[in-house]
Each structure stands twice: as structure tokens, then as C-alpha cells.
PDB file of N, H, CA, C and O in Angstrom:
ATOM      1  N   UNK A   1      95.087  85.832 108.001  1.00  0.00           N
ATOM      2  CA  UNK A   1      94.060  86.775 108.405  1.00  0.00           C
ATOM      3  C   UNK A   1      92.813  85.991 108.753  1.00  0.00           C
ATOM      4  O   UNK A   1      92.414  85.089 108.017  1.00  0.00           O
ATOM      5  N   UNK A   2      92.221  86.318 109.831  1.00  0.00           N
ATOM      6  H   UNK A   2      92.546  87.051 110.429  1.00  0.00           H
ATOM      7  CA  UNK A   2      90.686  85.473 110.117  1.00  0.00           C
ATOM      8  C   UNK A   2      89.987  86.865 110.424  1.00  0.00           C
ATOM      9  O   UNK A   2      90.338  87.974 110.827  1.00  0.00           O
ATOM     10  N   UNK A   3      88.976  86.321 110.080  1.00  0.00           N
ATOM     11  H   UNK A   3      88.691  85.420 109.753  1.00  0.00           H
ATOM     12  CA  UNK A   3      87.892  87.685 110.039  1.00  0.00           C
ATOM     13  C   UNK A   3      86.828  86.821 111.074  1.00  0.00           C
ATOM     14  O   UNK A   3      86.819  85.594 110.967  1.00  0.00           O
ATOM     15  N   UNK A   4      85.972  87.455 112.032  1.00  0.00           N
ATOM     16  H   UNK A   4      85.979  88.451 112.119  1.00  0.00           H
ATOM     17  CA  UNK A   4      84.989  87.025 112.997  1.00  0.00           C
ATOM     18  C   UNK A   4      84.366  87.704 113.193  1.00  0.00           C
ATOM     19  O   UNK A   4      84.662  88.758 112.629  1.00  0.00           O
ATOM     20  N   UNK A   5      82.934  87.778 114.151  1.00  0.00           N
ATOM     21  H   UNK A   5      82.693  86.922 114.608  1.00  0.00           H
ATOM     22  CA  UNK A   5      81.931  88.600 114.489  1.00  0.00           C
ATOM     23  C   UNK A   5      80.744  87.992 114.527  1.00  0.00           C
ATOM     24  O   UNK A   5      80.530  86.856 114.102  1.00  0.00           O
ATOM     25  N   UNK A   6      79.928  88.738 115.044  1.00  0.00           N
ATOM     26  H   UNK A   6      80.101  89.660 115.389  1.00  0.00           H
ATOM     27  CA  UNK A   6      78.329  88.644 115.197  1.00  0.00           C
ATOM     28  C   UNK A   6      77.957  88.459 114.135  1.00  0.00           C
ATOM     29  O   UNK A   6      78.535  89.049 113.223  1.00  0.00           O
ATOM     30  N   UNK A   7      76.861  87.581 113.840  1.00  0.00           N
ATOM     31  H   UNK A   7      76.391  87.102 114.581  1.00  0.00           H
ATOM     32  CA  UNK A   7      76.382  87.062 112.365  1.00  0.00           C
ATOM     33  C   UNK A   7      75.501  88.495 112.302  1.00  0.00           C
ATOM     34  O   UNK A   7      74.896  89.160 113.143  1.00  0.00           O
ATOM     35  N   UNK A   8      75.751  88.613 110.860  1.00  0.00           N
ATOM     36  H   UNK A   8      76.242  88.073 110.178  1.00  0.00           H
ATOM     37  CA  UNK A   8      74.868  89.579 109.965  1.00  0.00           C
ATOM     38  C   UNK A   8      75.962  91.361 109.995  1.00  0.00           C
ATOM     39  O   UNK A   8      75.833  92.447 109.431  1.00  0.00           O
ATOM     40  N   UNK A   9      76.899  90.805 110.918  1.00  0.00           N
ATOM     41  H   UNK A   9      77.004  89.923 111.376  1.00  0.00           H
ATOM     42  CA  UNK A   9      77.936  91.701 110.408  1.00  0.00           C
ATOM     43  C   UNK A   9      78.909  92.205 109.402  1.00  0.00           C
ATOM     44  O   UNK A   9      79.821  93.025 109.510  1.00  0.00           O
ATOM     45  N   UNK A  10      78.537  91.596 108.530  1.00  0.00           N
ATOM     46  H   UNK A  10      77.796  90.930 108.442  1.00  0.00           H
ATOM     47  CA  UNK A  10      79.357  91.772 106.835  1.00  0.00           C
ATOM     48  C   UNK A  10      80.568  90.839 106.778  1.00  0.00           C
ATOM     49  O   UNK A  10      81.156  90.811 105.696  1.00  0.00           O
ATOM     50  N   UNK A  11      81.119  89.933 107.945  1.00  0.00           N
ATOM     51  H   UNK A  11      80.642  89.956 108.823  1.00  0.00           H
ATOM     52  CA  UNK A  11      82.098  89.237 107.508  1.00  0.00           C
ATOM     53  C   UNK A  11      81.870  88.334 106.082  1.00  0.00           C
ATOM     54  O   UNK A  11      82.656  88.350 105.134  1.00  0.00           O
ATOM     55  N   UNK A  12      81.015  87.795 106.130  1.00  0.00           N
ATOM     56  H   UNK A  12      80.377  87.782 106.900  1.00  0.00           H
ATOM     57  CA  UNK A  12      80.598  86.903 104.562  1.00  0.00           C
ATOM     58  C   UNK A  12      81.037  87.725 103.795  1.00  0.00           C
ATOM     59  O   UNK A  12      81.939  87.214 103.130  1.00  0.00           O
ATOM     60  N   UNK A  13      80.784  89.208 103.429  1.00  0.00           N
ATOM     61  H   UNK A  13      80.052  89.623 103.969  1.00  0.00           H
ATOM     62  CA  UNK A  13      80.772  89.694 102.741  1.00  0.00           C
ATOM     63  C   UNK A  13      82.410  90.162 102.158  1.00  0.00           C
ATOM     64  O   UNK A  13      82.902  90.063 101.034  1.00  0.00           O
ATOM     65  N   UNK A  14      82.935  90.660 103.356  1.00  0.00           N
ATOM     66  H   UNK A  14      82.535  90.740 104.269  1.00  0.00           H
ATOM     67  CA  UNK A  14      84.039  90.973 103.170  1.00  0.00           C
ATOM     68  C   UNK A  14      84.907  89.701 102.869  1.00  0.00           C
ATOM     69  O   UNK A  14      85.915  89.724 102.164  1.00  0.00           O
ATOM     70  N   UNK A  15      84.429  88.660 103.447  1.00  0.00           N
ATOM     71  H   UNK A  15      83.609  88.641 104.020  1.00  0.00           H
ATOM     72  CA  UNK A  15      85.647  87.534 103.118  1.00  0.00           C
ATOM     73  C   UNK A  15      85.644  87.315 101.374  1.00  0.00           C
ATOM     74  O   UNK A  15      86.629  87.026 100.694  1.00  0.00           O
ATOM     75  N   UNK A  16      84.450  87.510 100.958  1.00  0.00           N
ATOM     76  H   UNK A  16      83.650  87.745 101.510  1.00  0.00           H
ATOM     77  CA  UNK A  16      83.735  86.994  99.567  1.00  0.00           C
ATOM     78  C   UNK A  16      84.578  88.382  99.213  1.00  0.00           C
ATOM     79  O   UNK A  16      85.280  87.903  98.323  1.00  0.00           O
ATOM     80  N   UNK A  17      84.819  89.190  99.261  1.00  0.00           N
ATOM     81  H   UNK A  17      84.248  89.579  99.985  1.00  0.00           H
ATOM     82  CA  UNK A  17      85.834  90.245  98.676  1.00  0.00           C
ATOM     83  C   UNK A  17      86.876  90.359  98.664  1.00  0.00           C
ATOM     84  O   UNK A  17      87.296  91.139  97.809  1.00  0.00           O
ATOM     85  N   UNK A  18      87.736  89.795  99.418  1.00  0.00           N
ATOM     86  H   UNK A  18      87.396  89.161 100.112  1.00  0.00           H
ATOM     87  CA  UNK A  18      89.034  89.571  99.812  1.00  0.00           C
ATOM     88  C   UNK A  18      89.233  87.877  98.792  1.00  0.00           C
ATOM     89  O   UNK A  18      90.353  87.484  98.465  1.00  0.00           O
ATOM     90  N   UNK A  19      88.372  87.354  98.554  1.00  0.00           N
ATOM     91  H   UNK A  19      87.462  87.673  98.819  1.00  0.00           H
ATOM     92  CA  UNK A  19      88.834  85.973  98.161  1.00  0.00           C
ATOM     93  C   UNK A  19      88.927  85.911  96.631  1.00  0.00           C
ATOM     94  O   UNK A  19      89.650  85.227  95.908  1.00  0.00           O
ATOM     95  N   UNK A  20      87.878  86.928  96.316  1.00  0.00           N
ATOM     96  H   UNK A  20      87.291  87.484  96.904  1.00  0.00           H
ATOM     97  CA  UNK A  20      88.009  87.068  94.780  1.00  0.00           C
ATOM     98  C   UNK A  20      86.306  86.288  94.588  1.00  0.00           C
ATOM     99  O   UNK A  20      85.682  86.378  93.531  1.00  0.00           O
ATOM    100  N   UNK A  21      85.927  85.766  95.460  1.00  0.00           N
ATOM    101  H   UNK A  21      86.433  85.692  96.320  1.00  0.00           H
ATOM    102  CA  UNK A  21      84.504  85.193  95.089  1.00  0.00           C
ATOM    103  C   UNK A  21      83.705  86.659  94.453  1.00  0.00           C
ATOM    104  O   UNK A  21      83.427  86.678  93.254  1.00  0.00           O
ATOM    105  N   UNK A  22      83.426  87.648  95.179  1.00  0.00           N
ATOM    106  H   UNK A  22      83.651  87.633  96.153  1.00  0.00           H
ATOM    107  CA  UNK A  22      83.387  88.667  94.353  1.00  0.00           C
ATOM    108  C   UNK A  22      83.937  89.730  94.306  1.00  0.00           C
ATOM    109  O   UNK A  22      84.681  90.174  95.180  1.00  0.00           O
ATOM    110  N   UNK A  23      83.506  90.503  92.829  1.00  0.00           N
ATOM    111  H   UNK A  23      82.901  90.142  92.119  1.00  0.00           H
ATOM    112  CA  UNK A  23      84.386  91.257  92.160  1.00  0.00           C
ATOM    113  C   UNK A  23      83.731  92.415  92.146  1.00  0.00           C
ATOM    114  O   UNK A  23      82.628  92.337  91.606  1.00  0.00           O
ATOM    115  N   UNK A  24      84.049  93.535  92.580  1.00  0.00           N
ATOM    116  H   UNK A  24      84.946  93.599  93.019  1.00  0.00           H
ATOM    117  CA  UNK A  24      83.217  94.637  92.246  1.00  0.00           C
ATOM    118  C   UNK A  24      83.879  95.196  91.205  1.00  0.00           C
ATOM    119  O   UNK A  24      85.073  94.953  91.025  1.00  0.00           O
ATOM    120  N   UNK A  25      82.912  96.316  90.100  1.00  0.00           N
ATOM    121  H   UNK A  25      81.943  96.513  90.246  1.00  0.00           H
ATOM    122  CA  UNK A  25      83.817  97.014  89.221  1.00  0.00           C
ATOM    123  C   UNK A  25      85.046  97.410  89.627  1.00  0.00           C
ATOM    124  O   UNK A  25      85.170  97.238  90.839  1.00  0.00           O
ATOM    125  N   UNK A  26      86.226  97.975  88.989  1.00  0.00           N
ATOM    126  H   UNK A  26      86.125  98.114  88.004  1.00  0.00           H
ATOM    127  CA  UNK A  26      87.039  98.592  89.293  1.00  0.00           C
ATOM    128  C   UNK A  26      86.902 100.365  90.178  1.00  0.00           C
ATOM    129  O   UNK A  26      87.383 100.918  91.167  1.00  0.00           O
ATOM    130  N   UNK A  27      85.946 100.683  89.073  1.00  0.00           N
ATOM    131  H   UNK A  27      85.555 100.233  88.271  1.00  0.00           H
ATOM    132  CA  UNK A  27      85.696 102.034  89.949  1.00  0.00           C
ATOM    133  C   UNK A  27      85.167 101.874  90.985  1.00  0.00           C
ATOM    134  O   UNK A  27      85.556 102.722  91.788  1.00  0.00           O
ATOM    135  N   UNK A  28      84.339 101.090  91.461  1.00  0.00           N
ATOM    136  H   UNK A  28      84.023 100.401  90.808  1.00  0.00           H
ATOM    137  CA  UNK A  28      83.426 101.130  92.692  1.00  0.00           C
ATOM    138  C   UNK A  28      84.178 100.636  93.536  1.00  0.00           C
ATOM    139  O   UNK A  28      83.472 100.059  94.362  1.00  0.00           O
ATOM    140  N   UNK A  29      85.266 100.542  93.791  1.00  0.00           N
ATOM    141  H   UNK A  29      85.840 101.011  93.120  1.00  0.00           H
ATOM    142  CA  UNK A  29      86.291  98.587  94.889  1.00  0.00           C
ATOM    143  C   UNK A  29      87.521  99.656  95.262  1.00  0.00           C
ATOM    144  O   UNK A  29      87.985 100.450  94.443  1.00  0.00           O
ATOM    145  N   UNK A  30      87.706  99.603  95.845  1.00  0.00           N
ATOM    146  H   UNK A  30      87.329  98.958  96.510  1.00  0.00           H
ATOM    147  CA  UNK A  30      88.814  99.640  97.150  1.00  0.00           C
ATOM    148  C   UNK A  30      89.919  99.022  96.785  1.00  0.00           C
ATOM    149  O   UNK A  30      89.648  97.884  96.402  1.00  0.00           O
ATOM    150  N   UNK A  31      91.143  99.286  96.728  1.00  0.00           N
ATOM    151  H   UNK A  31      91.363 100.210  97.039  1.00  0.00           H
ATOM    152  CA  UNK A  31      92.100  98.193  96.698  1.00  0.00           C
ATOM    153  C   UNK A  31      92.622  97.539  97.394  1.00  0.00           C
ATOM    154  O   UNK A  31      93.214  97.957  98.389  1.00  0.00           O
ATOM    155  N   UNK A  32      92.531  96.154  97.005  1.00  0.00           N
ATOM    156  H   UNK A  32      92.051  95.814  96.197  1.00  0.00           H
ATOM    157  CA  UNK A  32      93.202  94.792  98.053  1.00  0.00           C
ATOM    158  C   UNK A  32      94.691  94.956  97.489  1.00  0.00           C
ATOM    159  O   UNK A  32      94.964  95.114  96.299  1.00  0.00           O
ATOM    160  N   UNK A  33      95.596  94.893  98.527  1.00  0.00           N
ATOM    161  H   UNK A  33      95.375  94.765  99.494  1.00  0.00           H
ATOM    162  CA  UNK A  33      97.085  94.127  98.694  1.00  0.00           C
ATOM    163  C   UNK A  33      97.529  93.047  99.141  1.00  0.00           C
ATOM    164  O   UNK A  33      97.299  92.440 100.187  1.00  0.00           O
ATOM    165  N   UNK A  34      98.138  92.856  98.338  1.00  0.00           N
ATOM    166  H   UNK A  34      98.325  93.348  97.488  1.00  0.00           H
ATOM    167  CA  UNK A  34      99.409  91.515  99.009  1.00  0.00           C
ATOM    168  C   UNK A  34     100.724  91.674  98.706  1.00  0.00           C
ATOM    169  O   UNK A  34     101.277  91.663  97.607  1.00  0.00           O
ATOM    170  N   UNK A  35     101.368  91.891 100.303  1.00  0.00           N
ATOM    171  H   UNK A  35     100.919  91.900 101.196  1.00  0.00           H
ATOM    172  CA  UNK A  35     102.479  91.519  99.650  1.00  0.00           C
ATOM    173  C   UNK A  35     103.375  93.124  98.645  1.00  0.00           C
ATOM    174  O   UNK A  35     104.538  93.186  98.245  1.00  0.00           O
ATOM    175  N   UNK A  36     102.229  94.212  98.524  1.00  0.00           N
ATOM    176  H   UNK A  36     101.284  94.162  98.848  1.00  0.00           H
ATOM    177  CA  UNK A  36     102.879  95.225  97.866  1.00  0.00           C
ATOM    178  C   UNK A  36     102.388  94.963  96.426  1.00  0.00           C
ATOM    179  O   UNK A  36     102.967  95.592  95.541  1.00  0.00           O
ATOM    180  N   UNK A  37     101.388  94.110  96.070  1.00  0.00           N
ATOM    181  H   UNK A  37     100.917  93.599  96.788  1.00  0.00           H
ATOM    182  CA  UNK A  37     101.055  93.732  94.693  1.00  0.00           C
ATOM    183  C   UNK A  37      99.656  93.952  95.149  1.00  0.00           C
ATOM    184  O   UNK A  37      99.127  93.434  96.132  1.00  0.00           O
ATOM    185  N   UNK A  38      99.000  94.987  94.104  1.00  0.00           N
ATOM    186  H   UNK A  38      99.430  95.408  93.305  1.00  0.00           H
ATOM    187  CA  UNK A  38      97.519  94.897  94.096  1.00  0.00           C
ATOM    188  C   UNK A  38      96.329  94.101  93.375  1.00  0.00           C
ATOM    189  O   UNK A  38      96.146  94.228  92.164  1.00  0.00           O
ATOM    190  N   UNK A  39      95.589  93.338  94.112  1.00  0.00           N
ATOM    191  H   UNK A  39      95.737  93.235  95.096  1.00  0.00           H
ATOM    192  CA  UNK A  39      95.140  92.152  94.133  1.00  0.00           C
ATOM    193  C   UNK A  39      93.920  92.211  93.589  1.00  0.00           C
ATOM    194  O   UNK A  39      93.182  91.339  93.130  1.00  0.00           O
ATOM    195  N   UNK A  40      93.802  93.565  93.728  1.00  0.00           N
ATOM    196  H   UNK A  40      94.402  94.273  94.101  1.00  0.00           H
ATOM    197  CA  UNK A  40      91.834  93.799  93.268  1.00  0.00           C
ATOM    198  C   UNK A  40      91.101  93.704  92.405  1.00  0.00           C
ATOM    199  O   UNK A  40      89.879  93.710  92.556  1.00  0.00           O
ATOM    200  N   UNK A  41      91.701  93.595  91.293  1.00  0.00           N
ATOM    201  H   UNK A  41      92.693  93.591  91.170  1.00  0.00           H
ATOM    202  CA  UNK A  41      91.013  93.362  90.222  1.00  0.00           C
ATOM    203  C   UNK A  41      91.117  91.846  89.789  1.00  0.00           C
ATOM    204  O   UNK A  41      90.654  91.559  88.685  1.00  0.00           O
ATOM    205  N   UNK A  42      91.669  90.878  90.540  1.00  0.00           N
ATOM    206  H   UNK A  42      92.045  91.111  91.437  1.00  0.00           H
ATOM    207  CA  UNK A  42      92.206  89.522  90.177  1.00  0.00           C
ATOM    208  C   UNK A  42      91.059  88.788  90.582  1.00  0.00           C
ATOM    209  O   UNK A  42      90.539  89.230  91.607  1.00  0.00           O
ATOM    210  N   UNK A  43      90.416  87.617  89.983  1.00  0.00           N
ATOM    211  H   UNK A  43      90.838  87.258  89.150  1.00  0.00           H
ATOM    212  CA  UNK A  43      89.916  86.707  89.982  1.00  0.00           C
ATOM    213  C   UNK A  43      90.132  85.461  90.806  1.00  0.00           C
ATOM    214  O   UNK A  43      91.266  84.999  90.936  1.00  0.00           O
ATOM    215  N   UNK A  44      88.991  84.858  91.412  1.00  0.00           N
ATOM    216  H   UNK A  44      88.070  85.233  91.306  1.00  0.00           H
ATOM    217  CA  UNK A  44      89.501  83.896  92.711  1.00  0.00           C
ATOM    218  C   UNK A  44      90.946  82.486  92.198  1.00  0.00           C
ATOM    219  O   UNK A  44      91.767  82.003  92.977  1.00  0.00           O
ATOM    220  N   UNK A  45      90.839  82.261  91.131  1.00  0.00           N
ATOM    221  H   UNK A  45      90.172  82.654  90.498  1.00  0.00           H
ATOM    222  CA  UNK A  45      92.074  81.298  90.472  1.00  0.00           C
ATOM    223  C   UNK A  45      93.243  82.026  90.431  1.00  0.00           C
ATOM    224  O   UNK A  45      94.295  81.560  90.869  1.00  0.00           O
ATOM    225  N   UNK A  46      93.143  83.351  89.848  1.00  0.00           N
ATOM    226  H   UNK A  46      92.289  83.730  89.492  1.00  0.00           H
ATOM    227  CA  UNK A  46      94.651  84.089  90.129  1.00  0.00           C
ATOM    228  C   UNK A  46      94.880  84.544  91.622  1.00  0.00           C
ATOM    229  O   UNK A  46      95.981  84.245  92.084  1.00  0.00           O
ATOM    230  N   UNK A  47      94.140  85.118  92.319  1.00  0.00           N
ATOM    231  H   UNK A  47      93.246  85.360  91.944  1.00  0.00           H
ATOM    232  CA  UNK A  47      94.560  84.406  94.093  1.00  0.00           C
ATOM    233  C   UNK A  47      94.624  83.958  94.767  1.00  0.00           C
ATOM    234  O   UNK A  47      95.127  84.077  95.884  1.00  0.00           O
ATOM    235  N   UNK A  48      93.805  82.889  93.951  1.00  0.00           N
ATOM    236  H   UNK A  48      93.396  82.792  93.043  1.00  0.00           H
ATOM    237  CA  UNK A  48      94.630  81.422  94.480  1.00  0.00           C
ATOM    238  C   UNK A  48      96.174  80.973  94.556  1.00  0.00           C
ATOM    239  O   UNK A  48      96.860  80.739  95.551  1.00  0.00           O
ATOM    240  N   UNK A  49      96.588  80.916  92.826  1.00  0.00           N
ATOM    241  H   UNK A  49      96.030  81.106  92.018  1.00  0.00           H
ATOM    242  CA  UNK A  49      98.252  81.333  92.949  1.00  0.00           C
ATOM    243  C   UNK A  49      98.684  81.755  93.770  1.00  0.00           C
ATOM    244  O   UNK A  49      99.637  81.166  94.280  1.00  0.00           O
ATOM    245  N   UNK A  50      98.237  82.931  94.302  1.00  0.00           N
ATOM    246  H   UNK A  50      97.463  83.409  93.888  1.00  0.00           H
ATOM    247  CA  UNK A  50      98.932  83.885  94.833  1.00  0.00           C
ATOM    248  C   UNK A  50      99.268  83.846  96.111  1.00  0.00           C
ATOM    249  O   UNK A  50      99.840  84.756  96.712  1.00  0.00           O
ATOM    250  N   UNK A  51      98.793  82.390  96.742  1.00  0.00           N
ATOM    251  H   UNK A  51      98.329  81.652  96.254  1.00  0.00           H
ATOM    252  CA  UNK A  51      98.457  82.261  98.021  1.00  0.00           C
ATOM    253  C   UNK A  51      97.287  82.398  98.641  1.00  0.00           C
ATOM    254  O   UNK A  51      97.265  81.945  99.785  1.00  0.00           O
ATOM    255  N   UNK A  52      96.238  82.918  98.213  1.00  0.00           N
ATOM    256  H   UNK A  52      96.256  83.286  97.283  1.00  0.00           H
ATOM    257  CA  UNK A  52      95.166  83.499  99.405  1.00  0.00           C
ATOM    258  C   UNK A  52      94.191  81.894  99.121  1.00  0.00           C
ATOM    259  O   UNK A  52      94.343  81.104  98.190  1.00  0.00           O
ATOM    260  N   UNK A  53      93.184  81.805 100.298  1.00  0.00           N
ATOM    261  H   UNK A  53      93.060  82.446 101.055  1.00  0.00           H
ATOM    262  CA  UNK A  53      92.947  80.559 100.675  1.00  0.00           C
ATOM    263  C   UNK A  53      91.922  80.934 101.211  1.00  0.00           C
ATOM    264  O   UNK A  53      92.056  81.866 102.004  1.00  0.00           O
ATOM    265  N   UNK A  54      90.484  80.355 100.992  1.00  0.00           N
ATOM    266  H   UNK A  54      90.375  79.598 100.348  1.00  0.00           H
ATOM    267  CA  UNK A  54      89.320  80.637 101.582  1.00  0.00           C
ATOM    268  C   UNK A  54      88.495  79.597 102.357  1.00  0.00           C
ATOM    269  O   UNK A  54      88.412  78.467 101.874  1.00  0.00           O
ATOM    270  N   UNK A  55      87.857  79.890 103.557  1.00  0.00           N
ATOM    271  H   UNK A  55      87.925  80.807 103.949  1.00  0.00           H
ATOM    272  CA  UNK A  55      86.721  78.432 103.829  1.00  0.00           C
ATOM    273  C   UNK A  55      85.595  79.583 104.404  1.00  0.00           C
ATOM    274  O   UNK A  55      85.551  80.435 105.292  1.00  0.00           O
ATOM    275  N   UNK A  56      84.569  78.966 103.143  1.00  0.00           N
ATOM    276  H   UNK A  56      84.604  78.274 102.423  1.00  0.00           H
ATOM    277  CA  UNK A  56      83.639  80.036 103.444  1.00  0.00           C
ATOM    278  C   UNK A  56      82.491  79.691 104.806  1.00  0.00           C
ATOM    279  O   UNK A  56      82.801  78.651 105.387  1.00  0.00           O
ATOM    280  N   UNK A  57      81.900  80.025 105.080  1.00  0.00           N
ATOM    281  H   UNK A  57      81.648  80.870 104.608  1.00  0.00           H
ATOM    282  CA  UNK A  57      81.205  79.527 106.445  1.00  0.00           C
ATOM    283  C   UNK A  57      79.958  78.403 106.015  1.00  0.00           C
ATOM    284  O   UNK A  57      79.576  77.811 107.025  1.00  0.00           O
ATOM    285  N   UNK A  58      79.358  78.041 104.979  1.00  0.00           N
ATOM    286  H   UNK A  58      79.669  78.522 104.159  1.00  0.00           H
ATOM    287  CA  UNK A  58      78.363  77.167 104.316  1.00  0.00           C
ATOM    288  C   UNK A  58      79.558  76.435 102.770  1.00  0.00           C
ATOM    289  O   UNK A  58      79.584  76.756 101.582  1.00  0.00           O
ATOM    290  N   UNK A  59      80.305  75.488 103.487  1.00  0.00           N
ATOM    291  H   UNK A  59      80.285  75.227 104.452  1.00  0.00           H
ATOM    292  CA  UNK A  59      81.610  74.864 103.176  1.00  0.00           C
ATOM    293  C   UNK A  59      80.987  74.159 101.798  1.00  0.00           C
ATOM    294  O   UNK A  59      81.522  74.134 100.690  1.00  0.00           O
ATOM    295  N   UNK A  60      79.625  73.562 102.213  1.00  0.00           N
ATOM    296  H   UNK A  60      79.191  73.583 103.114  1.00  0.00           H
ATOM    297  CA  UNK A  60      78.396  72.535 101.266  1.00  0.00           C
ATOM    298  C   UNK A  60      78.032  73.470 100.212  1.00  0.00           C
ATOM    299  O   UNK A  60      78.069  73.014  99.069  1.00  0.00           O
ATOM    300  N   UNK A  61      77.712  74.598 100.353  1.00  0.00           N
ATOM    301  H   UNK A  61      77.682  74.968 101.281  1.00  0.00           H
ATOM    302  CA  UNK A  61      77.299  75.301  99.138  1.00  0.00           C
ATOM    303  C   UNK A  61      77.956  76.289  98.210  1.00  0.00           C
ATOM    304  O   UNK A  61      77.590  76.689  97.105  1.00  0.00           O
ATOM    305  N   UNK A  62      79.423  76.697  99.208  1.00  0.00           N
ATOM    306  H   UNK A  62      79.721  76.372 100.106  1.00  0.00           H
ATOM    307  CA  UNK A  62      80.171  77.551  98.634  1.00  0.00           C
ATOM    308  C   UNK A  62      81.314  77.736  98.627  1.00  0.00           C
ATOM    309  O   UNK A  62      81.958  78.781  98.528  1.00  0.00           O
ATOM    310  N   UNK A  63      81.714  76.360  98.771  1.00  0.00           N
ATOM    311  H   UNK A  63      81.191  75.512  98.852  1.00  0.00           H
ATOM    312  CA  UNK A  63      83.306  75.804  99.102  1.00  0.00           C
ATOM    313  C   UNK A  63      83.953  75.762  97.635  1.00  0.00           C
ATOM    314  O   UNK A  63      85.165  75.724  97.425  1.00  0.00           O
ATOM    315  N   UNK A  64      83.166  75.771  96.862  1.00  0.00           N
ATOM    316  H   UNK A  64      82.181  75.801  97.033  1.00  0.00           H
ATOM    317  CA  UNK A  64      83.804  75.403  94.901  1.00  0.00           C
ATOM    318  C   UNK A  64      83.949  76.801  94.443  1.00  0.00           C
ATOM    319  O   UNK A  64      83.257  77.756  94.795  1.00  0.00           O
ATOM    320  N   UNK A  65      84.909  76.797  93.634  1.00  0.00           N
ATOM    321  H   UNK A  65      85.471  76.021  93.347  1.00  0.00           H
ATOM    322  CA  UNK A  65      84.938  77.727  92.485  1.00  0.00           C
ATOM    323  C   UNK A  65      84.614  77.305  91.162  1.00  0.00           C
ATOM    324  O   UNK A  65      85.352  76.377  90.830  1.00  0.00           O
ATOM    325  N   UNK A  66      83.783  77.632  90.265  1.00  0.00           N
ATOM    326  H   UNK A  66      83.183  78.386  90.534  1.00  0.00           H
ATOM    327  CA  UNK A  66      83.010  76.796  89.032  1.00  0.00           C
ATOM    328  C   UNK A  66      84.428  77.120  88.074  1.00  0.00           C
ATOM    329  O   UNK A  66      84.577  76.525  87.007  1.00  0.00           O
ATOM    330  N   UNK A  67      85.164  77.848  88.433  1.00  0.00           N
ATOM    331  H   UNK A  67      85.043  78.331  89.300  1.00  0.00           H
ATOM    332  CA  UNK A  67      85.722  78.158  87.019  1.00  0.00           C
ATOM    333  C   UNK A  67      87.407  77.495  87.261  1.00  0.00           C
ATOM    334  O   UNK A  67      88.373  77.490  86.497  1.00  0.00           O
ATOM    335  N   UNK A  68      87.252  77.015  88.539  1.00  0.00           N
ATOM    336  H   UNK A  68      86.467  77.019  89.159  1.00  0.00           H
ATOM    337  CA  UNK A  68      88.761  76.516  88.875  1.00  0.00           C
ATOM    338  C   UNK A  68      88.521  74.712  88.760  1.00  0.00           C
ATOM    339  O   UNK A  68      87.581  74.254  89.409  1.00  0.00           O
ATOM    340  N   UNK A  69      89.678  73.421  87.655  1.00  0.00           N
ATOM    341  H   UNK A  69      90.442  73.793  87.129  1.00  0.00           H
ATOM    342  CA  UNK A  69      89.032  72.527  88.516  1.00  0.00           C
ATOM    343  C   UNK A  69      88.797  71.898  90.244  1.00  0.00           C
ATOM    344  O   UNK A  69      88.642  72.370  91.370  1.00  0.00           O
ATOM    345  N   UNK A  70      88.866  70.913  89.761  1.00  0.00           N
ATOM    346  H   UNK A  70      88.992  70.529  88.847  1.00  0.00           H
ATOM    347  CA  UNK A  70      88.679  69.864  90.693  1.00  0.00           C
ATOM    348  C   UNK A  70      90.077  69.894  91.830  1.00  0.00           C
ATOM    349  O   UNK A  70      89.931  69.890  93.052  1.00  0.00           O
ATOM    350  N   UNK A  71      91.380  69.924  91.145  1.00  0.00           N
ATOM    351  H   UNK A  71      91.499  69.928  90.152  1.00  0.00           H
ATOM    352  CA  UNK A  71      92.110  69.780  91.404  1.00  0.00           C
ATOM    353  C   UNK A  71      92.889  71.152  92.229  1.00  0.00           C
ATOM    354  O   UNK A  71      93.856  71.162  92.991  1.00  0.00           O
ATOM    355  N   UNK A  72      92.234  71.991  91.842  1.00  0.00           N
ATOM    356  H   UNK A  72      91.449  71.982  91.223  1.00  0.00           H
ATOM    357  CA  UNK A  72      92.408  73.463  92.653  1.00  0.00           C
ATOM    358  C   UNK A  72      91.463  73.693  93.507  1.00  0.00           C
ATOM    359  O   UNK A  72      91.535  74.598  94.339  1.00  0.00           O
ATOM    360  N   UNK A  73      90.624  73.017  93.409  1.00  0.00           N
ATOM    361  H   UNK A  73      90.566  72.282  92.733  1.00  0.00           H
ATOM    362  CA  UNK A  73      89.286  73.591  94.312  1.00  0.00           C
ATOM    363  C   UNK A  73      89.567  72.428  95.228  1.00  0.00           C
ATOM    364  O   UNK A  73      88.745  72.623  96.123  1.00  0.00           O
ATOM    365  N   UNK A  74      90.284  71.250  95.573  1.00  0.00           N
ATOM    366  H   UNK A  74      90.952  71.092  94.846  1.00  0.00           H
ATOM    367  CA  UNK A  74      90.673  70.871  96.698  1.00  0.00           C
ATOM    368  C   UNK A  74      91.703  71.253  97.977  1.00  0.00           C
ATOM    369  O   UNK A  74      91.757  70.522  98.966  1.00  0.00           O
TER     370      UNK A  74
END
């Protein structure tokens, strides 16, 4: 999936939702799928597993996940 558009169009936003970077409550969030497995409440390390794969557009400031190491966050 690639997401594109005119800057200031919510892609950041949505990608940062789809990646697990963020999490909205459960009640407030929409549900993400994969695959027939719902993804939405999962954390960016458990969809990572899962396959999903992010490059955020400011690679220098928001390319890491703090809670995944070194070795996943490559």
C-alpha cells in the first residue's frame, strides 16, 4: 500500500495510524485489517511481525521505534 498527496493532506497522519506509530483508544479508532485479522488495537512491534513496514517521510526524526530494538528498527 503507498499512500500520496498534497502535503498537509493527512497522509502523515494516516500512515502514523496504519503503522501502529499511533494508537487511538479503542472506542474512538476504526478498525485496521490484515489479512482478515484485526490489527487495531496492536502496537507498532506486533505489526511489525505481522508484516507491515513503515518509512515515514522525516526518515531522521521518525524512522525509530523507542520500544523496538536496534535490531528491529533496522
Amino acid at each position: 500500500l503507498g499512500i500520496a498527496g498534497i502535503s498537509g493532506n493527512g497522509q502523515s497522519e494516516l500512515a502514523a495510524l496504519i503503522s501502529g506509530e499511533t494508537v487511538l483508544p479503542r472506542e474512538k479508532s476504526d478498525r485496521i485489517f490484515m489479512m482478515g485479522k484485526d490489527v487495531g488495537a496492536l502496537d507498532a512491534a506486533a505489526r511489525r511481525r505481522l508484516g507491515f513496514a513503515f518509512v515515514p517521510e522525516e526518515r531522521l526524526g521518525r524512522g525509530a521505534v523507542p520500544e523496538m530494538s536496534l535490531v528491529l528498527n533496522s
